[in-house]
C-alpha positions in Angstrom: 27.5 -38.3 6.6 28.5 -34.6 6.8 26.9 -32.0 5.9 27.9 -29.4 3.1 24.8 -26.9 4.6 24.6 -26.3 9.1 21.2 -23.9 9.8 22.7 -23.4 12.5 25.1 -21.3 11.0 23.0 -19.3 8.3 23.1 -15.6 8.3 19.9 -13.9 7.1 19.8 -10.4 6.8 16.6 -8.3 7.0 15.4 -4.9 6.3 15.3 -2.4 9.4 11.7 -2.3 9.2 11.1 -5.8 8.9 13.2 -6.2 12.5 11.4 -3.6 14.0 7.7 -4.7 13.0 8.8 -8.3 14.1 10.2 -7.3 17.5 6.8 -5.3 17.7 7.8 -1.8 17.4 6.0 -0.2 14.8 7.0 3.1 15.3 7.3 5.1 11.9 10.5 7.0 11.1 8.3 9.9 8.9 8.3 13.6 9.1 4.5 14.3 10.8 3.7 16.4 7.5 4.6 13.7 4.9 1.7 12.7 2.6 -0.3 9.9 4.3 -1.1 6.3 1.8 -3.5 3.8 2.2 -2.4 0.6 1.6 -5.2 -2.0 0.3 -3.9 -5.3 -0.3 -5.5 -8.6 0.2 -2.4 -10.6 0.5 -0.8 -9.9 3.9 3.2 -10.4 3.1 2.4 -8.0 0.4 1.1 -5.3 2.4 3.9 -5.6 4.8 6.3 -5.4 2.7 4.6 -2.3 0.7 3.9 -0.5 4.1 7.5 -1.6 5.3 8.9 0.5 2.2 6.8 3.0 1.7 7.3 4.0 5.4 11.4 3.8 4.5 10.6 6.2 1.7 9.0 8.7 3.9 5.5 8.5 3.7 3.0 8.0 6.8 0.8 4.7 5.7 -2.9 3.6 6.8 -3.5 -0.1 5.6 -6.4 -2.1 4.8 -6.8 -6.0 3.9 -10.0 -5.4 1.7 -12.0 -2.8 -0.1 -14.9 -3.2 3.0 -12.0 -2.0 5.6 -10.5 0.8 2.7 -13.7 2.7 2.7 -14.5 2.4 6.5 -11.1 4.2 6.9 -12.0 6.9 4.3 -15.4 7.6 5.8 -13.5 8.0 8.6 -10.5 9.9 7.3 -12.9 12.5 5.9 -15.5 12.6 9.0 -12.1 13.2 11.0 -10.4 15.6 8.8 -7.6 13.3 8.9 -5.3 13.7 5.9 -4.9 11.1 3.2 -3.5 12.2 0.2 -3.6 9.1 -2.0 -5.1 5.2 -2.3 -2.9 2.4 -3.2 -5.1 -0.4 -4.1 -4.9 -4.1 -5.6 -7.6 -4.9 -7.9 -9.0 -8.3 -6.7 -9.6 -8.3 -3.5 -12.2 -10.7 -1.4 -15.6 -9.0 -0.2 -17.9 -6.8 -1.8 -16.0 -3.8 -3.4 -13.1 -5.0 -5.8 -10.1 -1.9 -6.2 -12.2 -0.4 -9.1 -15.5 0.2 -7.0 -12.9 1.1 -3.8 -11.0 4.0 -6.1 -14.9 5.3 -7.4 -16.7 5.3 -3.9 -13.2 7.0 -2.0 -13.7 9.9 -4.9 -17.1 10.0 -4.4 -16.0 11.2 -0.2 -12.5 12.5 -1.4 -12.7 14.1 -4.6 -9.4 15.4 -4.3 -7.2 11.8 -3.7 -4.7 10.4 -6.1 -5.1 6.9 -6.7 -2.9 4.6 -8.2 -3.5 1.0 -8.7 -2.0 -2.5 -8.8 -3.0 -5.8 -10.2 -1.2 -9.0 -11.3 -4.1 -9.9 -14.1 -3.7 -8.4 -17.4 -7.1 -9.0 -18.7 -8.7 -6.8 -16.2 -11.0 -4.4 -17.6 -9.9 -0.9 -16.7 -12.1 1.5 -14.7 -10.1 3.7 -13.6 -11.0 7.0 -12.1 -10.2 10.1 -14.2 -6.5 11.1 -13.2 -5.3 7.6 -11.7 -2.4 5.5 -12.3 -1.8 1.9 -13.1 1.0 -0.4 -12.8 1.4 -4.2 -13.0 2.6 -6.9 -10.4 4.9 -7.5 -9.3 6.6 -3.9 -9.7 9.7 -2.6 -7.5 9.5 0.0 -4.8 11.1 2.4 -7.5 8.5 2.3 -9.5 6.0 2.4 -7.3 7.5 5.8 -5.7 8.0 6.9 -8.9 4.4 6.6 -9.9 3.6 8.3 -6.7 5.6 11.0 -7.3 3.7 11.1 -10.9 0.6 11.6 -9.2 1.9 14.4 -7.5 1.2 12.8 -4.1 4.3 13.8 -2.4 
């Protein structure tokens, strides 16, 4: 029996960043004064990929699997003095502080940071901070620097 499909012979092609995070260089092609994101996602492939692109665009990008780990990186952005300009965060996430109480507690250390957030359930009800964005999954990289850009992040 032959076969009309040889693996052997498929040709996949990947995004630059994808090859360079999988060989293990995770160097980042950004300027050193382009606005730094933090990236809170509870699904791993998904932050990858949204730190993969959002690096592409430009932009220098922190990322944390879960609201817990979010707010230990602000503390310590703002202890630091470390910039970080604006919080990217999913809605339901595991642990104790979902992307609604993330967004209020970061503006409670950061008054200043844009936030702009993401969820894949309609019938969530909204909290969001005064001045924040909102945009449904799944959504493309366009509009997710476009909304950025709204927010005057960049």
């Amino acid at each position: 029996m032959k076969r009309l499909f040889d693996p052997a012979q498929a040709l996949i092609i990947l995004p630059a960043a994808v090859l360079r995070r999988a060989a293990g260089n995770t160097t980042k092609m950004t300027d050193a004064n382009a606005p730094v994101i933090l990236v809170v996602e509870d699904e791993e492939i998904v932050r990858e990929m949204v730190c993969m692109d959002l690096e592409e665009a430009g932009f220098r990008v922190r990322e944390a699997a879960n609201g817990d780990e979010a707010i230990r990186i602000i503390r310590q952005s703002t202890e630091d003095h470390a910039p970080l300009q604006l919080l990217f965060t999913d809605i339901r996430m595991p642990g104790a502080t979902d992307g609604w109480s993330l967004a209020e507690m970061a503006r409670e250390l950061k008054p200043d940071l844009k936030v702009l957030y993401a969820s894949g359930f309609s019938a969530e009800q909204n909290r969001e901070v005064p001045g924040s964005v909102f945009i449904s999954k799944p959504y493309r990289t366009s509009l997710l620097i476009e909304k950025i850009r709204q927010l005057g992040a960049v």
